[in-house]
PyMOL commands that place a pseudoatom at each C-alpha (Angstrom):
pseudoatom trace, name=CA, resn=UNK, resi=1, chain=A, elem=C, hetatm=0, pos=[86.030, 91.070, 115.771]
pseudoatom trace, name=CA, resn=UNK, resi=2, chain=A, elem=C, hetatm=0, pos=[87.014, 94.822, 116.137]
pseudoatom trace, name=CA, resn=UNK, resi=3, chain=A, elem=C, hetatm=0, pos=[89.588, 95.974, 114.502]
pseudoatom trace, name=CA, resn=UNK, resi=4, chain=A, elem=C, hetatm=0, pos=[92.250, 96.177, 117.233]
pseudoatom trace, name=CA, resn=UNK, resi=5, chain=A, elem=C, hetatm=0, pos=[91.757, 92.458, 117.868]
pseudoatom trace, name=CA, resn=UNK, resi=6, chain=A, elem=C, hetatm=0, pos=[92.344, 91.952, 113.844]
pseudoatom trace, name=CA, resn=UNK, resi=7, chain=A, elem=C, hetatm=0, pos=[95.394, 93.852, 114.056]
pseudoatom trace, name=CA, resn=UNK, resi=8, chain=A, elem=C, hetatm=0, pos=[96.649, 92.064, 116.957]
pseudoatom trace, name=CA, resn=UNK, resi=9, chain=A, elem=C, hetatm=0, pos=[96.375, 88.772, 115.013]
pseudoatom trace, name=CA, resn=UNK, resi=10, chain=A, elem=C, hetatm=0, pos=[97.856, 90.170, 111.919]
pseudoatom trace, name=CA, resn=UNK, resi=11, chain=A, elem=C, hetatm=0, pos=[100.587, 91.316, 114.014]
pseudoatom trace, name=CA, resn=UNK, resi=12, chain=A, elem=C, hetatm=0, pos=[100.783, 88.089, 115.645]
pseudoatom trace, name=CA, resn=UNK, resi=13, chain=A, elem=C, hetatm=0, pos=[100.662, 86.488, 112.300]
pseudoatom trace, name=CA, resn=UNK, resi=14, chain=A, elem=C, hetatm=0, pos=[103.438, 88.569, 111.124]
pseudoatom trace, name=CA, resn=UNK, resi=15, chain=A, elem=C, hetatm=0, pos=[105.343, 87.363, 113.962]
pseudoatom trace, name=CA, resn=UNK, resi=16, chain=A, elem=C, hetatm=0, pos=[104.909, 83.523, 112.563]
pseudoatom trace, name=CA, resn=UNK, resi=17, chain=A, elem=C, hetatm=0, pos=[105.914, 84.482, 108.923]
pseudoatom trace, name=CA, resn=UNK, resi=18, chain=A, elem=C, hetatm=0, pos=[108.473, 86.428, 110.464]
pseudoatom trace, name=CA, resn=UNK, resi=19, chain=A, elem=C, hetatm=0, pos=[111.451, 84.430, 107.824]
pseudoatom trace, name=CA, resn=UNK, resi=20, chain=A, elem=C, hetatm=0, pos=[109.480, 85.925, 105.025]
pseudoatom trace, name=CA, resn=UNK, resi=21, chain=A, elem=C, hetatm=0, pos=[109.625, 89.678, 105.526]
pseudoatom trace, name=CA, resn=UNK, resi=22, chain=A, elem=C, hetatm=0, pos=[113.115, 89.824, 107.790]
pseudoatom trace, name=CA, resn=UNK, resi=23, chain=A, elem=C, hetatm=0, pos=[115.276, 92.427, 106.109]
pseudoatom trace, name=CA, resn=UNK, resi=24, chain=A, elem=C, hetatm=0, pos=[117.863, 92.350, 109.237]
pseudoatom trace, name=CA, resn=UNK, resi=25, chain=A, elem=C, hetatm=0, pos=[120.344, 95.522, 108.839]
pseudoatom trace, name=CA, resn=UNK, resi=26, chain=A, elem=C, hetatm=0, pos=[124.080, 94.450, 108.200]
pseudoatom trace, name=CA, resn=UNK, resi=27, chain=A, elem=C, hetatm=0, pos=[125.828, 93.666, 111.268]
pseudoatom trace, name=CA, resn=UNK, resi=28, chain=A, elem=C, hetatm=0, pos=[129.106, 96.485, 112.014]
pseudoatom trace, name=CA, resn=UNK, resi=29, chain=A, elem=C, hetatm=0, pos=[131.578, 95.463, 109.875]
pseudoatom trace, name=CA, resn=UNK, resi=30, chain=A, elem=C, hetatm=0, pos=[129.674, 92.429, 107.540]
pseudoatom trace, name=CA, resn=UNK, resi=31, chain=A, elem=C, hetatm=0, pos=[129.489, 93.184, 104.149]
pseudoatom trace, name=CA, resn=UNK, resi=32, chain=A, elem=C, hetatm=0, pos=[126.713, 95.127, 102.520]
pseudoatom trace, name=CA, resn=UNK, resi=33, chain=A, elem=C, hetatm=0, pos=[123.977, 93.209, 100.497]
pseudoatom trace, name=CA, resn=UNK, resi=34, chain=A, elem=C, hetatm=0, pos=[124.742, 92.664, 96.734]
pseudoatom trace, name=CA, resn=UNK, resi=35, chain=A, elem=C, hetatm=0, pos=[122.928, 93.574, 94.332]
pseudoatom trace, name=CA, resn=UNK, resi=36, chain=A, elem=C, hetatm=0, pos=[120.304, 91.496, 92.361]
pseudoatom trace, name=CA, resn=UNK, resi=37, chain=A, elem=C, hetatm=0, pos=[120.272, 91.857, 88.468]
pseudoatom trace, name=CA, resn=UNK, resi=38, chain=A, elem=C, hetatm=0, pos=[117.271, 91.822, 87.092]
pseudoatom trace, name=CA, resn=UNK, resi=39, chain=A, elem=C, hetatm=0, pos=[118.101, 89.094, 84.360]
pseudoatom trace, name=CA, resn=UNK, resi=40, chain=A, elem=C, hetatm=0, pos=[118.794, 87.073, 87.088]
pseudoatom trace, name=CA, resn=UNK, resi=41, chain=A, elem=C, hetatm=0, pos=[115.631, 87.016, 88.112]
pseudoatom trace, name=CA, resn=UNK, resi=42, chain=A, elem=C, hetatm=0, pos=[112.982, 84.225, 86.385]
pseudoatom trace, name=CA, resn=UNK, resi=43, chain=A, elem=C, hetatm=0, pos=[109.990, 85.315, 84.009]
pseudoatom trace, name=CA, resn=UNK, resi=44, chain=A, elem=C, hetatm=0, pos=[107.711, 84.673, 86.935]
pseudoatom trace, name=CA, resn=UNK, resi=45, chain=A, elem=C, hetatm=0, pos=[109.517, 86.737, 89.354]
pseudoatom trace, name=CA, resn=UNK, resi=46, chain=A, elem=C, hetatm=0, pos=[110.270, 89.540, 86.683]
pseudoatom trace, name=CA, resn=UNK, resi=47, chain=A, elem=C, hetatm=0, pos=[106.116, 89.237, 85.751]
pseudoatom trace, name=CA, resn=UNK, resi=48, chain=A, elem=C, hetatm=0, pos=[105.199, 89.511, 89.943]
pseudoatom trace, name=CA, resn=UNK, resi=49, chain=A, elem=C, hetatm=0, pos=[107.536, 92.573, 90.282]
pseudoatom trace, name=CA, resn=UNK, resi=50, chain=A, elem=C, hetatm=0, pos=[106.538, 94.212, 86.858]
pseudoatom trace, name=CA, resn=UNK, resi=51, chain=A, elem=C, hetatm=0, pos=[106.102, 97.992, 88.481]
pseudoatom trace, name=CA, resn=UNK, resi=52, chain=A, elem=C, hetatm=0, pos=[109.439, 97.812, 90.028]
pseudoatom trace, name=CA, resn=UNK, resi=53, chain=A, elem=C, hetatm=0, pos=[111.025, 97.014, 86.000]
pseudoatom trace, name=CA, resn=UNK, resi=54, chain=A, elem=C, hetatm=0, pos=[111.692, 100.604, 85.312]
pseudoatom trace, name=CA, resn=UNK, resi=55, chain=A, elem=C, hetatm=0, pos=[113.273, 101.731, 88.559]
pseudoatom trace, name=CA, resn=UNK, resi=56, chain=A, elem=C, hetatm=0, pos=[115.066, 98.003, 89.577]
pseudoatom trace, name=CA, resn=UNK, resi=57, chain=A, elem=C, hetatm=0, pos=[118.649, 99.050, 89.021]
pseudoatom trace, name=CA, resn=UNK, resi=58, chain=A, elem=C, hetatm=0, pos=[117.690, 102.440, 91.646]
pseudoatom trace, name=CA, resn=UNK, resi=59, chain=A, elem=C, hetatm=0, pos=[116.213, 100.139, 94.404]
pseudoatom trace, name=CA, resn=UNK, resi=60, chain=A, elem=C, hetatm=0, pos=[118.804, 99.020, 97.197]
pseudoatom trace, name=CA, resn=UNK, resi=61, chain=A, elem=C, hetatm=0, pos=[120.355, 96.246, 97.222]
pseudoatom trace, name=CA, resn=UNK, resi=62, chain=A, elem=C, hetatm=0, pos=[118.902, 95.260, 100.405]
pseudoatom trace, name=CA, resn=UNK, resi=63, chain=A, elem=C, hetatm=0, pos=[115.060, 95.864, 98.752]
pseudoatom trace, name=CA, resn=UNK, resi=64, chain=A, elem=C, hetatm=0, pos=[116.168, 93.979, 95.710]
pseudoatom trace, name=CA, resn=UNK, resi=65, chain=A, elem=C, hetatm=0, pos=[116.746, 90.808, 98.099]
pseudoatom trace, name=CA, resn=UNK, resi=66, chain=A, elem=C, hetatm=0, pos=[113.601, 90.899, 100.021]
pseudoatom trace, name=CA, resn=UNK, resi=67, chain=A, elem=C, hetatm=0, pos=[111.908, 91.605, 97.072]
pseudoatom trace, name=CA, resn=UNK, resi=68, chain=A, elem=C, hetatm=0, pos=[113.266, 88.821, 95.319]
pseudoatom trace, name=CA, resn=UNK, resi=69, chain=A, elem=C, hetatm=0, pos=[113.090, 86.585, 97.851]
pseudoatom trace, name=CA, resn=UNK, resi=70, chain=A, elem=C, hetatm=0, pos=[109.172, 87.616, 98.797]
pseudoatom trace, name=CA, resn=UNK, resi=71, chain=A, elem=C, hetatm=0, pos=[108.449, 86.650, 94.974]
pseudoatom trace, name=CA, resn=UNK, resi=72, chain=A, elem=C, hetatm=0, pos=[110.251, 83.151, 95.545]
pseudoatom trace, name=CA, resn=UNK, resi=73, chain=A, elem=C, hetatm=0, pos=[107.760, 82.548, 98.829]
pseudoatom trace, name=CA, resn=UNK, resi=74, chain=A, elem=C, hetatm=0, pos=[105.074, 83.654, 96.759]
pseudoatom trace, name=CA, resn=UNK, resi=75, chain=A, elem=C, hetatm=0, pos=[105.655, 81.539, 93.854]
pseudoatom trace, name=CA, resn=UNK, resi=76, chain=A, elem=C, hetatm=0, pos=[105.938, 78.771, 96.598]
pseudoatom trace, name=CA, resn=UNK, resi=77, chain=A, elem=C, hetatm=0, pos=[102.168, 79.234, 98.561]
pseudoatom trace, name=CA, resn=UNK, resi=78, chain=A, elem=C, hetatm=0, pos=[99.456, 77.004, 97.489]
pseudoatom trace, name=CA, resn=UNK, resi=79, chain=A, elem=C, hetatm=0, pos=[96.594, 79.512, 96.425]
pseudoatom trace, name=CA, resn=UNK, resi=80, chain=A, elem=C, hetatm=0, pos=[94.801, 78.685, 99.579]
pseudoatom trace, name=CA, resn=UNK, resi=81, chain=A, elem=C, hetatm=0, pos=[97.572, 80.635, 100.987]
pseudoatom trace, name=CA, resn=UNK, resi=82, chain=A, elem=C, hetatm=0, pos=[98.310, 83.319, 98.251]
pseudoatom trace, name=CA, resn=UNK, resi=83, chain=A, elem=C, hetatm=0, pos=[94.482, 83.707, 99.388]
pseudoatom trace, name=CA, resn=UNK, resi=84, chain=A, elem=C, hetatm=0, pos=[94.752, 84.204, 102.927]
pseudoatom trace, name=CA, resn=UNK, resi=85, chain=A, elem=C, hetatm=0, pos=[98.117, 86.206, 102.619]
pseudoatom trace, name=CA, resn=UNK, resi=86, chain=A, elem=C, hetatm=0, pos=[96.078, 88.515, 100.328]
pseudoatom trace, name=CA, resn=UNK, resi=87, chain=A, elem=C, hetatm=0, pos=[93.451, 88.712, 102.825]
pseudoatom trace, name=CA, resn=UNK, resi=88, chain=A, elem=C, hetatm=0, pos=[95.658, 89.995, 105.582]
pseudoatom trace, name=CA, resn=UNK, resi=89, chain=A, elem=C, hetatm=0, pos=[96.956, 92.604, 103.577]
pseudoatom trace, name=CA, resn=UNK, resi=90, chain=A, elem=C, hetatm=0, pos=[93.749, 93.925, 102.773]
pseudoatom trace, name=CA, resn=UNK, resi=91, chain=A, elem=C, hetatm=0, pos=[93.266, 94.533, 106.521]
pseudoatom trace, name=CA, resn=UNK, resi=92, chain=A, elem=C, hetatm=0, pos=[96.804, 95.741, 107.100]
pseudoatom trace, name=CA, resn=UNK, resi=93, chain=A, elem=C, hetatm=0, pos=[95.775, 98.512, 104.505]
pseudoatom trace, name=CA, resn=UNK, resi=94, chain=A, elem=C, hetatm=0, pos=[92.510, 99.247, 106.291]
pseudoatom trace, name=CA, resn=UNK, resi=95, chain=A, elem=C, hetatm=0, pos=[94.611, 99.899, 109.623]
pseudoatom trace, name=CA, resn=UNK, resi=96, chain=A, elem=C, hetatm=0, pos=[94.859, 103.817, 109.919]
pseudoatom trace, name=CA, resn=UNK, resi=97, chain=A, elem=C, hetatm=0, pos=[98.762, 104.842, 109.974]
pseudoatom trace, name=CA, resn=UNK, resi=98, chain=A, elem=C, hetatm=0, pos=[99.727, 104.853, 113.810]
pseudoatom trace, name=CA, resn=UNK, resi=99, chain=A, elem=C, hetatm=0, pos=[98.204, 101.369, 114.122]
pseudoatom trace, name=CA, resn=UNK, resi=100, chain=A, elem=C, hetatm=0, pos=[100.522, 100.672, 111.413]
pseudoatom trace, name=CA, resn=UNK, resi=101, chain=A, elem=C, hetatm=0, pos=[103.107, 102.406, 113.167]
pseudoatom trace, name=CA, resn=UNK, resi=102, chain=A, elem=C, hetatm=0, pos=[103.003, 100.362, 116.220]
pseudoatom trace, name=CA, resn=UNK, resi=103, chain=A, elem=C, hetatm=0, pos=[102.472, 97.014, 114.406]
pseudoatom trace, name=CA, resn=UNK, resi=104, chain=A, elem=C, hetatm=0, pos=[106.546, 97.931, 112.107]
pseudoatom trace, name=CA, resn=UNK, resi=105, chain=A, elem=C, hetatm=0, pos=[107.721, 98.947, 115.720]
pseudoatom trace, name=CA, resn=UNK, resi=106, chain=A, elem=C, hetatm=0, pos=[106.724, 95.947, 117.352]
pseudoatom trace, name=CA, resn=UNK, resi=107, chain=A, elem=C, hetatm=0, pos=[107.546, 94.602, 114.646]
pseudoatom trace, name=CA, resn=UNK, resi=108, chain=A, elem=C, hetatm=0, pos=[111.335, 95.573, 114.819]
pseudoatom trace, name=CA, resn=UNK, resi=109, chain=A, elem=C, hetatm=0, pos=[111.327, 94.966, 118.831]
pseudoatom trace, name=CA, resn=UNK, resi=110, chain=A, elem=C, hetatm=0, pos=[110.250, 91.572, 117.943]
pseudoatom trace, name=CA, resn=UNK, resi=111, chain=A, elem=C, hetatm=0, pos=[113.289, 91.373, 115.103]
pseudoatom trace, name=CA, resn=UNK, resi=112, chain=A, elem=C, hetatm=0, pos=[115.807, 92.717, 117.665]
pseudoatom trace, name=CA, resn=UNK, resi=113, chain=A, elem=C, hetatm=0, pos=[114.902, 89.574, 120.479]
pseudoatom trace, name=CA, resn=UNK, resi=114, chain=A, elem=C, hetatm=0, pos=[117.529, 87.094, 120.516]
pseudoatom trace, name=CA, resn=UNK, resi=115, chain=A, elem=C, hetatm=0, pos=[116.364, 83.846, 118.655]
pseudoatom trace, name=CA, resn=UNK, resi=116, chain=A, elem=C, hetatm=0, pos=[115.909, 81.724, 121.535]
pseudoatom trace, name=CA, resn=UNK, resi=117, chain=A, elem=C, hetatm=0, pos=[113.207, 84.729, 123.225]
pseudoatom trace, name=CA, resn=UNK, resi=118, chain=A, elem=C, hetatm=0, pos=[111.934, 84.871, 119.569]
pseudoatom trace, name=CA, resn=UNK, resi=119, chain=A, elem=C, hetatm=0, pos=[110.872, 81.398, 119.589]
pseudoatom trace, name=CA, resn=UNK, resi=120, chain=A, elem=C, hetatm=0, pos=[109.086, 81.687, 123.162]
pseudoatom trace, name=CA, resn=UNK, resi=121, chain=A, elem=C, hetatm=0, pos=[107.133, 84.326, 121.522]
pseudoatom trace, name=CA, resn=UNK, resi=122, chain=A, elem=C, hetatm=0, pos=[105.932, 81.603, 118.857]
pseudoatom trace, name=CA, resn=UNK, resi=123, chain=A, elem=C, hetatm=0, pos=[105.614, 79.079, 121.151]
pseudoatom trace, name=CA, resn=UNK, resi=124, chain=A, elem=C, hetatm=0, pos=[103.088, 81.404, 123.374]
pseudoatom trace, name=CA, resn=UNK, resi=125, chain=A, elem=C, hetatm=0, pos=[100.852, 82.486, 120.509]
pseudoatom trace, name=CA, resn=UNK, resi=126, chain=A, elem=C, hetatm=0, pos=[100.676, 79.017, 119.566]
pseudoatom trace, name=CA, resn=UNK, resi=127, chain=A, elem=C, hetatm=0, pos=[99.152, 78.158, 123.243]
pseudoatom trace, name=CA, resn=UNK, resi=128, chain=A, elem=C, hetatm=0, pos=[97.493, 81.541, 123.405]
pseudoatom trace, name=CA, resn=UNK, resi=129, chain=A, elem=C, hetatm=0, pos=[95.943, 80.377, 119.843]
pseudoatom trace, name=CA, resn=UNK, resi=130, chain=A, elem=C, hetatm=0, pos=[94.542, 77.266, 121.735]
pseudoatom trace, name=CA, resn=UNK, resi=131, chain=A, elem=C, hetatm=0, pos=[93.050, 78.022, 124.502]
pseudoatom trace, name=CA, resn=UNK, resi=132, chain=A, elem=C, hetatm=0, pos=[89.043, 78.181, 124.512]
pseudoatom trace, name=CA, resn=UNK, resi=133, chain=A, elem=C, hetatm=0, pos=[87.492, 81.711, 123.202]
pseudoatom trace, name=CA, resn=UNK, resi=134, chain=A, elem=C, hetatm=0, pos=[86.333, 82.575, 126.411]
pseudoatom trace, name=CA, resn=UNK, resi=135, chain=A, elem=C, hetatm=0, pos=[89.372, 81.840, 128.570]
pseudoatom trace, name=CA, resn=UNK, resi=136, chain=A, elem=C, hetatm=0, pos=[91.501, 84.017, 126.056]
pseudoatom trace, name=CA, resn=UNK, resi=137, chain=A, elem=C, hetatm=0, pos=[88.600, 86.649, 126.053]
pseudoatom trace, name=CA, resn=UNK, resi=138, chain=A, elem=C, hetatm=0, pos=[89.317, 86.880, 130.161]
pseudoatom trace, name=CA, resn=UNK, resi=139, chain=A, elem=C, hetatm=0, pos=[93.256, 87.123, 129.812]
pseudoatom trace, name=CA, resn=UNK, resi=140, chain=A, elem=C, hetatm=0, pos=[93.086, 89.735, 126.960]
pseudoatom trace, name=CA, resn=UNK, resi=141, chain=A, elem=C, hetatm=0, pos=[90.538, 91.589, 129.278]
pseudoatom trace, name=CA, resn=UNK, resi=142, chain=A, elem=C, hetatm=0, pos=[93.081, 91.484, 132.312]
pseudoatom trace, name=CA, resn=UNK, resi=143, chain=A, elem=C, hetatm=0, pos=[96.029, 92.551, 130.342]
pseudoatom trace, name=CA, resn=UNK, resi=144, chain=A, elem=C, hetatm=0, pos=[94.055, 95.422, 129.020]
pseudoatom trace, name=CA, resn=UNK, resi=145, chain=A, elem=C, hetatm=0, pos=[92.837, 96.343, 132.808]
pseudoatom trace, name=CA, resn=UNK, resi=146, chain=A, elem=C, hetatm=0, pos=[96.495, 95.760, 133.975]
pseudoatom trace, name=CA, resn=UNK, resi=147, chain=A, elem=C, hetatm=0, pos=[98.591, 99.074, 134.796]
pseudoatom trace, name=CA, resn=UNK, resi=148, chain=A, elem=C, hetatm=0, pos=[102.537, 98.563, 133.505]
pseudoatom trace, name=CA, resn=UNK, resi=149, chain=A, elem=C, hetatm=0, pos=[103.573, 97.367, 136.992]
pseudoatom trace, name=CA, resn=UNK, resi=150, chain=A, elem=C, hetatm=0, pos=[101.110, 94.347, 136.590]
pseudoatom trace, name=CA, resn=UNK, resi=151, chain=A, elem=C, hetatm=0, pos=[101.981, 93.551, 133.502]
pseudoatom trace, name=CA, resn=UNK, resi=152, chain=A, elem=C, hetatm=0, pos=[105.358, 93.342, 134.148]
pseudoatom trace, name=CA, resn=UNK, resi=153, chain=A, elem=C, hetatm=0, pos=[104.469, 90.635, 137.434]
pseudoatom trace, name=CA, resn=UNK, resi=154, chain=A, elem=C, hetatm=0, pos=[102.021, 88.742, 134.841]
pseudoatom trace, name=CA, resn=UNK, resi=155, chain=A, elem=C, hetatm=0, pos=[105.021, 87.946, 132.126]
pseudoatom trace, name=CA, resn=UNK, resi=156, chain=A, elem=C, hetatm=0, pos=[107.239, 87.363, 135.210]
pseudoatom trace, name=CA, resn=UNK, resi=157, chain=A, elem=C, hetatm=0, pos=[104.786, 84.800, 136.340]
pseudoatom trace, name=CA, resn=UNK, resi=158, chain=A, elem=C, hetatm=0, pos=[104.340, 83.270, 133.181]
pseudoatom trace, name=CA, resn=UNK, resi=159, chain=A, elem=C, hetatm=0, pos=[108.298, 83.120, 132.561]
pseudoatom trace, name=CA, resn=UNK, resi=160, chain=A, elem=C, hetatm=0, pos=[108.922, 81.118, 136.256]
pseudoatom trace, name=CA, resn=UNK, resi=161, chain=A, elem=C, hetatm=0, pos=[106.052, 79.222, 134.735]
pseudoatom trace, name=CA, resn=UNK, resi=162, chain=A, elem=C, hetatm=0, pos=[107.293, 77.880, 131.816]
pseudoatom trace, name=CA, resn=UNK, resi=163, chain=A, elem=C, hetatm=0, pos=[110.835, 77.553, 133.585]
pseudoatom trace, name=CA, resn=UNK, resi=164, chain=A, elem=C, hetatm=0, pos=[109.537, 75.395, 136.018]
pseudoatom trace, name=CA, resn=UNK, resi=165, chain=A, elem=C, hetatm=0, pos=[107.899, 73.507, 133.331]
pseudoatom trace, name=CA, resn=UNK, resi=166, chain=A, elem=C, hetatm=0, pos=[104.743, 71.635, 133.378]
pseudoatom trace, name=CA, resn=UNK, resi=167, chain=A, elem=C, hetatm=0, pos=[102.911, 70.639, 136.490]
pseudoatom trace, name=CA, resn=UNK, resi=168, chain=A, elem=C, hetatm=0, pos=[101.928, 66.829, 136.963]
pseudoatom trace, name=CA, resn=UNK, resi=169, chain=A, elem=C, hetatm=0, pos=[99.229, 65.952, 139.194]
pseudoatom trace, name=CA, resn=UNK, resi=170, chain=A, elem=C, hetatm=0, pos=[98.033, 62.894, 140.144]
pseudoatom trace, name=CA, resn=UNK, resi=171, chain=A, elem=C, hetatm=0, pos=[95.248, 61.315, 138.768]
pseudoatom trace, name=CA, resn=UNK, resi=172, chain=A, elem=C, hetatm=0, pos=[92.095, 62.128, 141.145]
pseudoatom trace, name=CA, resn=UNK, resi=173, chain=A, elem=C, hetatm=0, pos=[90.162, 59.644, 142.897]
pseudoatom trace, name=CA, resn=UNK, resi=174, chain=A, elem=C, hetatm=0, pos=[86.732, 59.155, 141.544]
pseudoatom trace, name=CA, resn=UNK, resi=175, chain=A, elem=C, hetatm=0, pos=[84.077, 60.183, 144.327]
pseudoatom trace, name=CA, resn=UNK, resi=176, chain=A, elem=C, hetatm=0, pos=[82.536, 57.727, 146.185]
pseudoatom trace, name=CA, resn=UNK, resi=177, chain=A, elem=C, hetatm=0, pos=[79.285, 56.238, 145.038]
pseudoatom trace, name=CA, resn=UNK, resi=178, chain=A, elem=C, hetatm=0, pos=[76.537, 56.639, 147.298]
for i in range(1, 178): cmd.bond("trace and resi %d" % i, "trace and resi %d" % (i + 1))
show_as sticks, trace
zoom trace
């Protein structure tokens, strides 16, 4: 798998664990994240986020949160997944920088979709996910021969797709035998 197609996935992956590394801005006007003591925080916690010990009380508030709150999904992952998270970091830091780069700003165009769109993104991966090798082999190879105009008509297609819902057809005659 080259490494484009990795970082697609990891991307995508992101996408699914999406809960786990949100740090959403504060709304205009909502109150700005509080701070989290370090005390507060259990021996586990304090042990996972050792290097930040010296400089906690410096750190935003906001970084303190996801911080904490990364340790507290880590502490919760069976080590089958502490294994495959680990994995998909490794890769993320084998990306060069502007891959990177356009993972975060997908990334935050991703973050910025309204739940409801967020959750057909999910719900496409998932059925993207399924599909046989080959068949997803042909639509990434038409996307990536697709000018911006055809994209555009190929995600309108899809969308009057899905809105009209599945298709039923009726069950098919067998042939006749001969």
């Amino acid at each position: 798998m080259s490494n484009r197609w990795r970082a697609c996935n990891f991307a995508l992956l992101l996408l699914a664990a999406a809960p786990a590394f949100a740090q959403e801005a504060p709304a205009p006007g909502a109150n700005p994240p509080a701070p989290v003591a370090w005390s507060s925080l259990s021996p586990e916690q304090q042990k996972l986020l050792s290097r930040f010990g010296g400089q906690w009380d410096g750190l935003p508030p906001s970084r303190q949160q996801a911080l904490a709150h990364g340790t507290e999904r880590w502490l919760g992952m069976s080590a089958e997944q502490r294994d495959k998270a680990r994995e998909r970091f490794g890769r993320w830091q084998t990306l060069p920088p502007e891959e990177r780069h356009a993972l975060r700003n997908r990334w935050q165009k991703f973050q910025a979709l309204p739940p409801n769109e967020q959750a057909n993104v999910r719900e496409n991966f998932h059925k993207f996910q399924q599909l046989p090798p080959a068949r997803r082999q042909v639509l990434r190879e038409q996307w990536r021969a697709a000018n911006p105009t055809q994209r555009r008509q190929m995600i309108e297609h899809a969308r009057e797709q899905r809105q009209k819902g599945p298709v039923l057809r009726p069950p098919q005659a067998p042939p006749p035998h001969r």
